[in-house]
N, C-alpha and C positions, 0 to 999 in steps of 0.2 A: 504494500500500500504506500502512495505519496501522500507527504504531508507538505505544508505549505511553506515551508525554509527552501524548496528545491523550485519557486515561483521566482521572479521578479518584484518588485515594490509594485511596480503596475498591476502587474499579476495579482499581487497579491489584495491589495487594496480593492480589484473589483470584485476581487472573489467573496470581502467580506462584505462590501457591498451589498452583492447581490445574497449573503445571509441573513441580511436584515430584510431585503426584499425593497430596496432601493428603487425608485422611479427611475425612469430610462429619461427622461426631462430633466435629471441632476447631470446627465453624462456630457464631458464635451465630446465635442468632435475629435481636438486636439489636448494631448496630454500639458495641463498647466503646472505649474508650482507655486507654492505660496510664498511668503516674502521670509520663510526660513531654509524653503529649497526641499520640503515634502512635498509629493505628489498633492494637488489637490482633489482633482478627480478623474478617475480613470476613465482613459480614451476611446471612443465607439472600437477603433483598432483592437484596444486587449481584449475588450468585450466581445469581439466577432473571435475572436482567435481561441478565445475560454468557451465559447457557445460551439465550434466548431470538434474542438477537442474533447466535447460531450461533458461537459463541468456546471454551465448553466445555460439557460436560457432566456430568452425576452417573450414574456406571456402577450398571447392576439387574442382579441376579445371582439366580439361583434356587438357594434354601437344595439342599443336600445331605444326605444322612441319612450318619450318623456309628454305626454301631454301632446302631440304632433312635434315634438322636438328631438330630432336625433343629438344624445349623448353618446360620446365616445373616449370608452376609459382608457388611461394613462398605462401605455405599456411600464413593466416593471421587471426586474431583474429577478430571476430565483435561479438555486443550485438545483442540478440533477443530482440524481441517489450516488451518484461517483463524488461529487463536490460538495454534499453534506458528509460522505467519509473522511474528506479531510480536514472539518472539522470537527469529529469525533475523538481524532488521533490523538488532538492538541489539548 
């Protein structure tokens, strides 16, 4: 089993991210830092490359009508059953 010291800071960061079940609306597009030189928020890039590597995924919802109003909820990040192991480990 992996655990998450064998990640990136990127890596890793979206990974916890996406354990808390993080909105995809916090993610940027580009990897920023904040005025200490931590990640701020990890990049659609790590986020496609963890999604792709079968660790998480971004949840599709099909909008709902509200009154004749289409609502459309906020995709969100979650772990697969492989990326909730790696934080079991820890």
């Amino acid at each position: 089993m992996a655990c998450l010291d064998q990640f990136s800071e990127a890596e890793e960061l979206a990974l916890r991210w996406a354990h808390r079940g993080a909105l995809i609306s916090a993610m940027a597009e580009k990897q920023s830092r904040d005025c200490f030189g931590n990640i701020a928020a990890p990049s659609m890039r790590v986020v496609r490359k963890l999604e792709k590597a079968g660790l998480l995924f971004i949840t599709e919802e099909d909008p709902i009508d509200l009154d004749g109003t289409p609502f459309e909820f906020t995709p969100m990040l979650c772990l697969t059953e492989a990326g909730e192991a790696l934080f079991k480990e820890t």
